[in-house]
Backbone as XML, in Angstrom:
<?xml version="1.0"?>
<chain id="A" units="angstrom">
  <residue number="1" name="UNK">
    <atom name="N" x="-18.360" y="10.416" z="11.224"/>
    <atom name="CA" x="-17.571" y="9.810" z="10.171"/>
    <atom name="C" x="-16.259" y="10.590" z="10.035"/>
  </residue>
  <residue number="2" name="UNK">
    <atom name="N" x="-15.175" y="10.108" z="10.351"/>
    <atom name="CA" x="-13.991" y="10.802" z="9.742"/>
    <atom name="C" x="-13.842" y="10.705" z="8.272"/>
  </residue>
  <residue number="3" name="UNK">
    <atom name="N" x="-12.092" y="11.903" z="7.859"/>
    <atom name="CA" x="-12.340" y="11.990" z="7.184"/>
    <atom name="C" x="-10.739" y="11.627" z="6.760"/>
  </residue>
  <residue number="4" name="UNK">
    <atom name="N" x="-11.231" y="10.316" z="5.428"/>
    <atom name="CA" x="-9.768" y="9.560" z="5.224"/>
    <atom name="C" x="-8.956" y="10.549" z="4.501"/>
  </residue>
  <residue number="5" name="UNK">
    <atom name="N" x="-9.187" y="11.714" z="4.137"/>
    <atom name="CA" x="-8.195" y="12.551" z="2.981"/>
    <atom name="C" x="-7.333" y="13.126" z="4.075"/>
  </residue>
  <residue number="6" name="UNK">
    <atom name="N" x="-7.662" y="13.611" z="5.557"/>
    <atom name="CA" x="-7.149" y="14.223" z="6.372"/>
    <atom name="C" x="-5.763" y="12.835" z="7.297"/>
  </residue>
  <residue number="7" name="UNK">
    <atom name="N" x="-5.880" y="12.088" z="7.033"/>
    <atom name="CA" x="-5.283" y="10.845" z="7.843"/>
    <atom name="C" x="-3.563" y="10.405" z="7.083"/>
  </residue>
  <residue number="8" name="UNK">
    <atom name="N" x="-2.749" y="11.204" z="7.793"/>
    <atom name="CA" x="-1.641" y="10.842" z="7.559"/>
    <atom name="C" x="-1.120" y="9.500" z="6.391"/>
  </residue>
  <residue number="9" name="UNK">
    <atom name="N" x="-1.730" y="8.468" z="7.110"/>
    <atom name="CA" x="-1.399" y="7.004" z="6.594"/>
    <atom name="C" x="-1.922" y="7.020" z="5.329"/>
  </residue>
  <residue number="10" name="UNK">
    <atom name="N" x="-3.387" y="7.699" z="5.437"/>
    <atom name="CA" x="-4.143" y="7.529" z="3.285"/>
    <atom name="C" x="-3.399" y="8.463" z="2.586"/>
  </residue>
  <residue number="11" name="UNK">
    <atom name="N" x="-2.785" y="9.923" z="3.073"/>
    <atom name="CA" x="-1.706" y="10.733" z="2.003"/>
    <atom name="C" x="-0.947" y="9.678" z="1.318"/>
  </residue>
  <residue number="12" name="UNK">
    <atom name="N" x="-0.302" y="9.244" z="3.007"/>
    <atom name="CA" x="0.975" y="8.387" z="2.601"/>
    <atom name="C" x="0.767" y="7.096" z="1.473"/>
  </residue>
  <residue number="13" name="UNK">
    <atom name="N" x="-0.028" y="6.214" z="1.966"/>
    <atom name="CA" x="-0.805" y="4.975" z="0.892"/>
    <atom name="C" x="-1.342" y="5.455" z="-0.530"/>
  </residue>
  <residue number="14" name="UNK">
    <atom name="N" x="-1.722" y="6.997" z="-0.484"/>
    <atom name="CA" x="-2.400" y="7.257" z="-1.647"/>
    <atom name="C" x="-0.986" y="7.434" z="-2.302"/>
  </residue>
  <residue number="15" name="UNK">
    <atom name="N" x="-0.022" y="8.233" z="-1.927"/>
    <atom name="CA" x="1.416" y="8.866" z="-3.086"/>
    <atom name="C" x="2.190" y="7.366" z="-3.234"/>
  </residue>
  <residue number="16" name="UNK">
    <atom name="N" x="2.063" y="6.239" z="-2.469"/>
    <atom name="CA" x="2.486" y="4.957" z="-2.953"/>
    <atom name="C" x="1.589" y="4.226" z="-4.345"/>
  </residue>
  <residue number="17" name="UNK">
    <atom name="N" x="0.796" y="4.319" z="-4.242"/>
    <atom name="CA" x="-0.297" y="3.676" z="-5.242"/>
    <atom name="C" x="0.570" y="4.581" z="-6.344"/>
  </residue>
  <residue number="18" name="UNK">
    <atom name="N" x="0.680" y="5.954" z="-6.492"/>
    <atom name="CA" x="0.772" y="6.863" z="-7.589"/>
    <atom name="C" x="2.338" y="6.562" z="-8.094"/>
  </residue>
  <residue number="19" name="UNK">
    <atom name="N" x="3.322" y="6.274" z="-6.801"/>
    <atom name="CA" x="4.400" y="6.013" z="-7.194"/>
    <atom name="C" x="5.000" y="4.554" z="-7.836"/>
  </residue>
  <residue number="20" name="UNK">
    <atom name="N" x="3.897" y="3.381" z="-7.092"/>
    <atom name="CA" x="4.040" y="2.414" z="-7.841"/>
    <atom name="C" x="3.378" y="1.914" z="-9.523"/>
  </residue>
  <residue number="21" name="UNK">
    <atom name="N" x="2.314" y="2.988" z="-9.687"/>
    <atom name="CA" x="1.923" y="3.107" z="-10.947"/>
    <atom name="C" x="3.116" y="3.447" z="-12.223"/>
  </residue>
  <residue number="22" name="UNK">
    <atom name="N" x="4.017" y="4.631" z="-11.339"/>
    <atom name="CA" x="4.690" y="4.911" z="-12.028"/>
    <atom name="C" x="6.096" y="3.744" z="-12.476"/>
  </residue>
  <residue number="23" name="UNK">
    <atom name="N" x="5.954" y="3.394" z="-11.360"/>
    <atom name="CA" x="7.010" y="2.169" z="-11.560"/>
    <atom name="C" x="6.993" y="1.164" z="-12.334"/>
  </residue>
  <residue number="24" name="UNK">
    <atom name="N" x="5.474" y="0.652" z="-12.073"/>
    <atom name="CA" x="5.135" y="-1.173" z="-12.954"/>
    <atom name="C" x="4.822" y="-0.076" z="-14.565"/>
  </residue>
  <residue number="25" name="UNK">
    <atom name="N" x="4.917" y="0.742" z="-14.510"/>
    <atom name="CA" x="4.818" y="1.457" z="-16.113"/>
    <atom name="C" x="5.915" y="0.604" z="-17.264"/>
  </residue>
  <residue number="26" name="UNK">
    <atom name="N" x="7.499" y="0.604" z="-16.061"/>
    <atom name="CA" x="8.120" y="-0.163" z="-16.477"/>
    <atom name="C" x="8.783" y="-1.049" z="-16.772"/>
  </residue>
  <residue number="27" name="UNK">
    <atom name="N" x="7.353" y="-1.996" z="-16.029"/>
    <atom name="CA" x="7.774" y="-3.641" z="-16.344"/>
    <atom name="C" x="8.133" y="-4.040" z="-17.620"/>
  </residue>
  <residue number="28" name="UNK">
    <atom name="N" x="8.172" y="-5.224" z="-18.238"/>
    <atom name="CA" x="7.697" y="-5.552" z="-19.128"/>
    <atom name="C" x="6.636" y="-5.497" z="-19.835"/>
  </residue>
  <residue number="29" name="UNK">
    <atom name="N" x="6.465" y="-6.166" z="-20.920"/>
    <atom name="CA" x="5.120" y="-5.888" z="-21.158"/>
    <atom name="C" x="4.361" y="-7.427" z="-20.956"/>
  </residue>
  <residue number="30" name="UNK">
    <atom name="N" x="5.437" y="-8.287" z="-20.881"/>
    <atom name="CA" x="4.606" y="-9.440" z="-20.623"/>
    <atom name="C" x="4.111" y="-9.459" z="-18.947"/>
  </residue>
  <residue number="31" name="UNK">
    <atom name="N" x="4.300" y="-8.506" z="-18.605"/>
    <atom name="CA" x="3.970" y="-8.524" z="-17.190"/>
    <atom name="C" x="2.868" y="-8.091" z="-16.899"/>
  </residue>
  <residue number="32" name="UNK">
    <atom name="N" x="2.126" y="-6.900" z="-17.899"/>
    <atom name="CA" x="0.887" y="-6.261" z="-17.813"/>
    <atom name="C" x="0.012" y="-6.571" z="-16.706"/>
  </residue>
  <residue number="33" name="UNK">
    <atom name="N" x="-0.321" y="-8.142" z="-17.119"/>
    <atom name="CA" x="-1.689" y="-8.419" z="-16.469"/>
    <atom name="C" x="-0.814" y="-9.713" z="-15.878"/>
  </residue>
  <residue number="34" name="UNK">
    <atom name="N" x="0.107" y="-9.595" z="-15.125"/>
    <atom name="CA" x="0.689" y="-10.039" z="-14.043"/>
    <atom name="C" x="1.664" y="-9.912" z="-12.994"/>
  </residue>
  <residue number="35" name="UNK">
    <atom name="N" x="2.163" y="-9.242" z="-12.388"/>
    <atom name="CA" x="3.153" y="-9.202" z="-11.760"/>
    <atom name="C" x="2.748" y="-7.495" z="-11.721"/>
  </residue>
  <residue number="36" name="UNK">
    <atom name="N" x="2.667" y="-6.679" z="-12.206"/>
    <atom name="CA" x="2.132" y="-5.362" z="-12.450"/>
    <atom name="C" x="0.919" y="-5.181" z="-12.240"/>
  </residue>
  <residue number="37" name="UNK">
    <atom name="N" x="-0.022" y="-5.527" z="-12.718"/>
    <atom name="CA" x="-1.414" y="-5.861" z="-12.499"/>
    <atom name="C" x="-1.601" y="-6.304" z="-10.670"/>
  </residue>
  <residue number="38" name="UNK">
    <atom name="N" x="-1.079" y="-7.297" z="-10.599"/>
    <atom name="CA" x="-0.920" y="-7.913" z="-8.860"/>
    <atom name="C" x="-0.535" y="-6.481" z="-8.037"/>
  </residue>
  <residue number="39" name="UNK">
    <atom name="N" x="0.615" y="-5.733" z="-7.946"/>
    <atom name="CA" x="1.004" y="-5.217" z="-7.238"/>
    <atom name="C" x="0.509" y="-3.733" z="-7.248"/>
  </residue>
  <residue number="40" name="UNK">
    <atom name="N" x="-0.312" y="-3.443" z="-7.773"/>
    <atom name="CA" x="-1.319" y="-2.686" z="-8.034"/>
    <atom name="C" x="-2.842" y="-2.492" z="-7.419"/>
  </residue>
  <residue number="41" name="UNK">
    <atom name="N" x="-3.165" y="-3.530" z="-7.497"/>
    <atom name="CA" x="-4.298" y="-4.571" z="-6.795"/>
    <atom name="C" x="-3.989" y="-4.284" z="-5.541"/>
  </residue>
  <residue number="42" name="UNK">
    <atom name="N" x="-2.703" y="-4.584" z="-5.219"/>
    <atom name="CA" x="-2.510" y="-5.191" z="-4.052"/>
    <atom name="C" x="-2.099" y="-3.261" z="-3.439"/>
  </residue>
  <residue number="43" name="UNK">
    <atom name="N" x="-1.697" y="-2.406" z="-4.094"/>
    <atom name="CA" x="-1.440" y="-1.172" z="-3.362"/>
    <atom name="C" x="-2.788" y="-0.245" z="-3.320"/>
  </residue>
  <residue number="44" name="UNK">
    <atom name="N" x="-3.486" y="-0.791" z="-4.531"/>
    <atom name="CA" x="-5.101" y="0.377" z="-4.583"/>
    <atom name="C" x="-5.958" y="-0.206" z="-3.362"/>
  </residue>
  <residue number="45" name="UNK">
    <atom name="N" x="-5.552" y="-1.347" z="-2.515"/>
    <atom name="CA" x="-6.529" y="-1.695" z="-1.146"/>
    <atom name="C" x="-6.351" y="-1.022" z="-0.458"/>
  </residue>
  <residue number="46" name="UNK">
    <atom name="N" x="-4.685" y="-0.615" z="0.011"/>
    <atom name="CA" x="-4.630" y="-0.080" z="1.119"/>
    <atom name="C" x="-4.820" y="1.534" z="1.492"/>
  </residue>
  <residue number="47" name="UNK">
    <atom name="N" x="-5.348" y="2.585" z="0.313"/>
    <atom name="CA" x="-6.136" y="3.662" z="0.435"/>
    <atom name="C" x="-7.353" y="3.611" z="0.403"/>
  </residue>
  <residue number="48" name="UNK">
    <atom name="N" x="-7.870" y="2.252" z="-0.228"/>
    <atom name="CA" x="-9.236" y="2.255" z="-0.531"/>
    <atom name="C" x="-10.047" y="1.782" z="0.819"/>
  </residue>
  <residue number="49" name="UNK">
    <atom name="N" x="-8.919" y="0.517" z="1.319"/>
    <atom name="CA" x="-9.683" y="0.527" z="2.966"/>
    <atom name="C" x="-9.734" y="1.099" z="4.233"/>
  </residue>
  <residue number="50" name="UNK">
    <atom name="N" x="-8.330" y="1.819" z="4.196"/>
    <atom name="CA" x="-8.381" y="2.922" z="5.054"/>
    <atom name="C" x="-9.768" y="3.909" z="4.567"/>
  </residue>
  <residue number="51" name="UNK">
    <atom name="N" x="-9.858" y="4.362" z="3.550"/>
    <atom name="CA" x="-11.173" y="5.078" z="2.973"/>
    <atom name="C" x="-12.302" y="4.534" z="3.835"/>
  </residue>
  <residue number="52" name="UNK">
    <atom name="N" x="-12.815" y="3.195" z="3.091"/>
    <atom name="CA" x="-13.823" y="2.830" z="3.451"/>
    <atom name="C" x="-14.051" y="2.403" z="5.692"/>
  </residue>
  <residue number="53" name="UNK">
    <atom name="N" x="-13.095" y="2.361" z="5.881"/>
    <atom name="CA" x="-12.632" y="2.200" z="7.727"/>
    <atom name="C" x="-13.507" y="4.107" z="7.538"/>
  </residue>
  <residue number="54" name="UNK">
    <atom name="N" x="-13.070" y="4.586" z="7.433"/>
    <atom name="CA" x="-13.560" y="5.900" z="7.952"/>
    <atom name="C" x="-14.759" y="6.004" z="7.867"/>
  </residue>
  <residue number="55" name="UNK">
    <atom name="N" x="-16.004" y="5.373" z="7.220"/>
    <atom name="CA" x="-17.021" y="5.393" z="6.781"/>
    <atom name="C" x="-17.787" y="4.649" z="8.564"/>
  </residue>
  <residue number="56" name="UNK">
    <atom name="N" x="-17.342" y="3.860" z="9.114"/>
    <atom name="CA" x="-17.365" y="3.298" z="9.328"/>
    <atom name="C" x="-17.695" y="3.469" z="11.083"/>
  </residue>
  <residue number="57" name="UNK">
    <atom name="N" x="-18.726" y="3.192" z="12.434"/>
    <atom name="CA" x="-18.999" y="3.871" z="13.151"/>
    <atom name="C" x="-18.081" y="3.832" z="14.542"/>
  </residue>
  <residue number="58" name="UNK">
    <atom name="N" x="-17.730" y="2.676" z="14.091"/>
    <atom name="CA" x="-16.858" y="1.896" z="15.795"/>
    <atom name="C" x="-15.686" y="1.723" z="15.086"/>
  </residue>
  <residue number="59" name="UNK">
    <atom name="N" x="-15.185" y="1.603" z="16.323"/>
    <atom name="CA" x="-13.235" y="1.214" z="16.341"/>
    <atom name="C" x="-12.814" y="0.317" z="15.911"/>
  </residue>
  <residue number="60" name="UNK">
    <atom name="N" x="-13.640" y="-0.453" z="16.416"/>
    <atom name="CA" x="-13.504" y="-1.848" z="15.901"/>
    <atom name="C" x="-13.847" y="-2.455" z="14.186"/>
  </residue>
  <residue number="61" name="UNK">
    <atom name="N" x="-14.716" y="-2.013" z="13.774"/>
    <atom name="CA" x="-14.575" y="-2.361" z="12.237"/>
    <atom name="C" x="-13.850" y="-1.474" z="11.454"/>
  </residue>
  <residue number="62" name="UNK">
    <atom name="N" x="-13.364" y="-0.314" z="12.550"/>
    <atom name="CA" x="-12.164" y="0.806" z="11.664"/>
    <atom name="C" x="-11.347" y="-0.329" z="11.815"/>
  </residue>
  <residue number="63" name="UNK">
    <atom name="N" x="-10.566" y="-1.085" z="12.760"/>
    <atom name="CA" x="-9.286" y="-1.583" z="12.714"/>
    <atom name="C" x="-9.502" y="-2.708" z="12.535"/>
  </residue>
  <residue number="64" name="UNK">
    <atom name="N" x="-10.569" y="-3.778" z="11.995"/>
    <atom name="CA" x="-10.309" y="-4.588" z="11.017"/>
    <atom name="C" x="-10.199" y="-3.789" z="9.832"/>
  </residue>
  <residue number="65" name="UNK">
    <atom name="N" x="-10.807" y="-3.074" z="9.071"/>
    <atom name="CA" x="-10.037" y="-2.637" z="7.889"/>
    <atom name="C" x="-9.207" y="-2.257" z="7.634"/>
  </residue>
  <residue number="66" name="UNK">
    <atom name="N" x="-8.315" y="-1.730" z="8.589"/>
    <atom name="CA" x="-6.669" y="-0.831" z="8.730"/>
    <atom name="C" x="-6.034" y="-2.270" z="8.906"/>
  </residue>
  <residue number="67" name="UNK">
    <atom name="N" x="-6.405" y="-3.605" z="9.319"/>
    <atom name="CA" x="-5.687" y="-4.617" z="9.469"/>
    <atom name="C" x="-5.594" y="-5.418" z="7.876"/>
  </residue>
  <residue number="68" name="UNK">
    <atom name="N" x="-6.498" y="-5.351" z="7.202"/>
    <atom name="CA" x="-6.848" y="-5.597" z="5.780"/>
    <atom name="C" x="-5.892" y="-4.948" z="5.182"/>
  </residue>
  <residue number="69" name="UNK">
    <atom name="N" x="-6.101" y="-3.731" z="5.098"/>
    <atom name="CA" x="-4.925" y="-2.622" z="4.374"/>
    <atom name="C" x="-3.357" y="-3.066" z="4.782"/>
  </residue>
  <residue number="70" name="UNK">
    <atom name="N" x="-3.031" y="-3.329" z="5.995"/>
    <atom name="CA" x="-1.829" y="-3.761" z="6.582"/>
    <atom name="C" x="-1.264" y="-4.991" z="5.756"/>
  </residue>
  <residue number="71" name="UNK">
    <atom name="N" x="-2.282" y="-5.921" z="5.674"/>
    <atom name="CA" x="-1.997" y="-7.159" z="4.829"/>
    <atom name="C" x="-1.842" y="-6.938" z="3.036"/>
  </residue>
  <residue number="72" name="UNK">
    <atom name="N" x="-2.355" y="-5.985" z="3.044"/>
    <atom name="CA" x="-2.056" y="-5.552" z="1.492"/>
    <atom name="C" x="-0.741" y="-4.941" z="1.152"/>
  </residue>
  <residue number="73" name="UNK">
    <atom name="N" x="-0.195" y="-4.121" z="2.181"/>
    <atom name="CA" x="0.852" y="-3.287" z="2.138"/>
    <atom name="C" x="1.978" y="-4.400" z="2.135"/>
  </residue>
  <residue number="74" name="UNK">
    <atom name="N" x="1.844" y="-5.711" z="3.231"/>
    <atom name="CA" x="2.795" y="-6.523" z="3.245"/>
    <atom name="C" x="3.098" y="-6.974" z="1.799"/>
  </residue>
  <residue number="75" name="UNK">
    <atom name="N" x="1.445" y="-7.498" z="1.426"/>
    <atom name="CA" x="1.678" y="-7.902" z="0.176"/>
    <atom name="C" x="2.256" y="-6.698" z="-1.069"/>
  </residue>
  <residue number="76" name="UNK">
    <atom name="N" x="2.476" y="-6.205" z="-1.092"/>
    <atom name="CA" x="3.313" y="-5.104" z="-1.831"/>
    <atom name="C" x="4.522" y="-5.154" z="-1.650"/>
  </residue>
  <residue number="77" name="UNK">
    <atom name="N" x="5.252" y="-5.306" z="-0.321"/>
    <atom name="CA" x="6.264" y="-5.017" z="0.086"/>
    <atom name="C" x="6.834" y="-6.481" z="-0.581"/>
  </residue>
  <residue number="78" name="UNK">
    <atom name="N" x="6.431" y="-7.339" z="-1.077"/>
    <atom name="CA" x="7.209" y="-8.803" z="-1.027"/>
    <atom name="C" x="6.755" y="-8.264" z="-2.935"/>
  </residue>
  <residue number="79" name="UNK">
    <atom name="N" x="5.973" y="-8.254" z="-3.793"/>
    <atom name="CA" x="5.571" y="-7.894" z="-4.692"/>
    <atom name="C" x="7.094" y="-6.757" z="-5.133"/>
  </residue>
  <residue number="80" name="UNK">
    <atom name="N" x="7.454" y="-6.519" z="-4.565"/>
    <atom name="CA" x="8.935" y="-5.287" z="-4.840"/>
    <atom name="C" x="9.627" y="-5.860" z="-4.816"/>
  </residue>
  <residue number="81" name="UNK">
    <atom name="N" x="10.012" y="-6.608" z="-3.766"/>
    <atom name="CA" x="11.422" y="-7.649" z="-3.736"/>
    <atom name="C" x="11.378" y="-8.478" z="-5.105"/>
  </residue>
  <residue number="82" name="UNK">
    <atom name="N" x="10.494" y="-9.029" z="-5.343"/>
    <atom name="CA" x="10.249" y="-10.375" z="-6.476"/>
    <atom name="C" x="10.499" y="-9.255" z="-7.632"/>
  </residue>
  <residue number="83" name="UNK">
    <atom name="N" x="10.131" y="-8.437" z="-7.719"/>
    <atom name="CA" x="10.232" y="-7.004" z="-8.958"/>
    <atom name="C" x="12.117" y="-7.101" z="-9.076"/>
  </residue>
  <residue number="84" name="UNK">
    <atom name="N" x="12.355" y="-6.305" z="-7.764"/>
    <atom name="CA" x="14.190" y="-6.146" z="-7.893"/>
    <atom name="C" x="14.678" y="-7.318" z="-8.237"/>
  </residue>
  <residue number="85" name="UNK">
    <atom name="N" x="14.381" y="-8.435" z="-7.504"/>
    <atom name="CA" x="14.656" y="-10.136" z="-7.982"/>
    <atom name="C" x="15.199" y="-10.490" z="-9.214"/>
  </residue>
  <residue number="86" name="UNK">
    <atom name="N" x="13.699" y="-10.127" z="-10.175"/>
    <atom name="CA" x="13.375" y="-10.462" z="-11.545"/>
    <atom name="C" x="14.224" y="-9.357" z="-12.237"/>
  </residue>
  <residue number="87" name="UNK">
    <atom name="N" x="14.649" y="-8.121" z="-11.641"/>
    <atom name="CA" x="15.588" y="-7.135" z="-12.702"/>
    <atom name="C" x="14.633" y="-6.460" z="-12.783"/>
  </residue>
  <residue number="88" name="UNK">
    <atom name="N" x="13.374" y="-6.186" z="-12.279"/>
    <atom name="CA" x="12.300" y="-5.260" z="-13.340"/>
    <atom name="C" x="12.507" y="-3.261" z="-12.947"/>
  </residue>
  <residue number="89" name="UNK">
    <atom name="N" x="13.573" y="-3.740" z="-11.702"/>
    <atom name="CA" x="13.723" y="-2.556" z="-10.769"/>
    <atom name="C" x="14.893" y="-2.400" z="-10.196"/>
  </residue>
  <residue number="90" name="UNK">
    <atom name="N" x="15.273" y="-1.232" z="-10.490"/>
    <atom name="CA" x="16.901" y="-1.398" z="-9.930"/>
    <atom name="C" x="16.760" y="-1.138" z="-8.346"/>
  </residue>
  <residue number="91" name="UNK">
    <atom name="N" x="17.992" y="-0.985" z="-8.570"/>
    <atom name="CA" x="18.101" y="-1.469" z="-6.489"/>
    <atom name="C" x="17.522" y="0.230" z="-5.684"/>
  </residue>
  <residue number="92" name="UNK">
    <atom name="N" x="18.211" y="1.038" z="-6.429"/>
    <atom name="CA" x="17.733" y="2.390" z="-6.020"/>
    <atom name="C" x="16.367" y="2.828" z="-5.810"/>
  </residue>
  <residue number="93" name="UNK">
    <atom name="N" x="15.137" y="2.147" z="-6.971"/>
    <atom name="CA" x="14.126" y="2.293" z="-6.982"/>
    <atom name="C" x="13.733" y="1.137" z="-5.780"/>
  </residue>
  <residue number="94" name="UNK">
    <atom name="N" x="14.127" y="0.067" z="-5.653"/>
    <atom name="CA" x="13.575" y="-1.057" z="-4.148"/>
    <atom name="C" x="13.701" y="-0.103" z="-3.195"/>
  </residue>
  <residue number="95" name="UNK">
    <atom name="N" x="15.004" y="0.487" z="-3.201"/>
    <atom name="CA" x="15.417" y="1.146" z="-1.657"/>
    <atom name="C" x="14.012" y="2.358" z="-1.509"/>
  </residue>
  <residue number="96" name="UNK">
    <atom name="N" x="13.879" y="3.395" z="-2.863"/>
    <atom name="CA" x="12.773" y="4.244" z="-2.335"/>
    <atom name="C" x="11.381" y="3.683" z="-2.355"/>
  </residue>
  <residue number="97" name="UNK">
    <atom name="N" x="11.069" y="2.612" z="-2.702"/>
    <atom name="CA" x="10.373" y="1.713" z="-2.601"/>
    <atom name="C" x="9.642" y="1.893" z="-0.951"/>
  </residue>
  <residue number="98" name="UNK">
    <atom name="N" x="10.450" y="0.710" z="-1.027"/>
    <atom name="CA" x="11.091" y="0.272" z="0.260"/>
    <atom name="C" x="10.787" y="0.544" z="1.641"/>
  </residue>
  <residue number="99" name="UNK">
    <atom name="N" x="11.538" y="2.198" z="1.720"/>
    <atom name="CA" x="11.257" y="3.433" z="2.292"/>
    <atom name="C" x="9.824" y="3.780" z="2.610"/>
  </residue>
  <residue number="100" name="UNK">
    <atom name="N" x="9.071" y="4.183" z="1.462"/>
    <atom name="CA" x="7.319" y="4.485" z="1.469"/>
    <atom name="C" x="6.980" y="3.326" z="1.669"/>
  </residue>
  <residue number="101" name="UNK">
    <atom name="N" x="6.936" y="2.099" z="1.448"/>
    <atom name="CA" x="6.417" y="0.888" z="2.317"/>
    <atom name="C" x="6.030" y="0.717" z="3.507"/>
  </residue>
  <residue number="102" name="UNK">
    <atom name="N" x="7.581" y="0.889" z="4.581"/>
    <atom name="CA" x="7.761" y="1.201" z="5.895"/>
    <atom name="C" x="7.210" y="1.913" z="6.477"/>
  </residue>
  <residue number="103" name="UNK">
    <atom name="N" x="7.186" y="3.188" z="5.960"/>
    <atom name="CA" x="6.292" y="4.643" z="6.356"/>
    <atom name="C" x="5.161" y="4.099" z="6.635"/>
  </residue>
  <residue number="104" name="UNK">
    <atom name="N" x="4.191" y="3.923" z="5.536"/>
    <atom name="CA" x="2.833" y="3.067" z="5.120"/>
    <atom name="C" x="2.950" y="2.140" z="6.284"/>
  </residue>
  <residue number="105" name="UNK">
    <atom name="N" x="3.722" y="0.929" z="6.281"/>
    <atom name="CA" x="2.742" y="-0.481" z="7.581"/>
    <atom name="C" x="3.439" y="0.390" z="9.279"/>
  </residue>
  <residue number="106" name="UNK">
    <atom name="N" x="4.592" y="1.752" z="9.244"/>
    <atom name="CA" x="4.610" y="1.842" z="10.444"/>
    <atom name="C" x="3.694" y="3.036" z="10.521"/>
  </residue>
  <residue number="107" name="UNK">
    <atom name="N" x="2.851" y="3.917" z="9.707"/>
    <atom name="CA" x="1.286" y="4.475" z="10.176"/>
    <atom name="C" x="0.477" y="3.579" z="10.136"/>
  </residue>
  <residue number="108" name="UNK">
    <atom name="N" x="0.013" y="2.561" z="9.551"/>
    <atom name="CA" x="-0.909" y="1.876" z="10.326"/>
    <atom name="C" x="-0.969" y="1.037" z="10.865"/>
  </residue>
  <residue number="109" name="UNK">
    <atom name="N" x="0.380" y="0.198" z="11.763"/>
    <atom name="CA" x="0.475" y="-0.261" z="12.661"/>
    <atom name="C" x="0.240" y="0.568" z="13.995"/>
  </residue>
  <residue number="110" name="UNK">
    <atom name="N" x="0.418" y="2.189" z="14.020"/>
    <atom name="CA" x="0.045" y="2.831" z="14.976"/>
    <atom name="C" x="-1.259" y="3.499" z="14.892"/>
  </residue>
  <residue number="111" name="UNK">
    <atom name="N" x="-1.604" y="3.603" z="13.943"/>
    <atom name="CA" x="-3.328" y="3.901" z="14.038"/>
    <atom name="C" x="-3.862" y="2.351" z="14.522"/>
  </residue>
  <residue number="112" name="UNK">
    <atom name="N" x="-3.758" y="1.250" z="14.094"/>
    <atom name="CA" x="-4.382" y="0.143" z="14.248"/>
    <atom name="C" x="-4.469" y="0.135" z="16.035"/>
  </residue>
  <residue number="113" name="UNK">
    <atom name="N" x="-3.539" y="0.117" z="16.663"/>
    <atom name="CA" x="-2.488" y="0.214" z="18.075"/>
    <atom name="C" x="-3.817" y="1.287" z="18.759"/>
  </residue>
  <residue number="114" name="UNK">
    <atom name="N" x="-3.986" y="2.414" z="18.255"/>
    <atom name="CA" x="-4.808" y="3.183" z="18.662"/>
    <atom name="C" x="-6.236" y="3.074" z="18.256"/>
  </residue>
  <residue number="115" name="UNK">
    <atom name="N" x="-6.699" y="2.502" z="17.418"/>
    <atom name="CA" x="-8.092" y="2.112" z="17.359"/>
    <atom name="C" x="-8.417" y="0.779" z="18.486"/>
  </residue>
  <residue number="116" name="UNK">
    <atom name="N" x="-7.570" y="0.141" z="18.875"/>
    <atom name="CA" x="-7.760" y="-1.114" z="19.559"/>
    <atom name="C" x="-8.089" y="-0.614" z="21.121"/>
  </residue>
</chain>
């Protein structure tokens, strides 16, 4: 069993979750349990399935779950744009956004690459 705390990509996915917490802090408030709530959801998968991929005995059900996580991260990455869109985020915060996004789907587009 590896071990997901040691894996580049879950540091990286885990300090996104922490940084986008900090962010949807300041949505609105009518946003709570939407638009904030969503993109949250959508960032706590992609440490949680890289996590659970490590549990996990073969390559192959590691990198369907790193492909799961991948699809979550996308969904985040569009979840930010619609954020800057709506005003909820200035452009500075999209750009470092943005940034840790990229990081995030280009480690596990190359772990995925290498589990295959």
């Amino acid at each position: 069993m590896r071990n997901f705390r040691n894996l580049a990509v879950w540091q990286k996915s885990h300090s996104l979750v922490l940084a986008l917490y900090a962010l949807t802090a300041r949505f609105p408030e009518a946003e709570y349990f939407g638009l904030a709530a969503q993109v949250r959801r959508a960032a706590i998968c992609v440490p949680t399935k890289i996590a659970e991929g490590c549990s996990k005995e073969s390559d192959t059900d590691f990198a369907k779950l790193l492909n799961i996580a991948l699809g979550s991260v996308c969904e985040v990455e569009y979840t930010i744009i619609l954020a800057r869109d709506l005003k909820y985020i200035s452009e500075a915060d999209y750009q470092a956004m943005d940034a840790q996004i990229n990081e995030v789907k280009r480690l596990l587009s190359g772990l995925i690459t290498q589990m295959r």
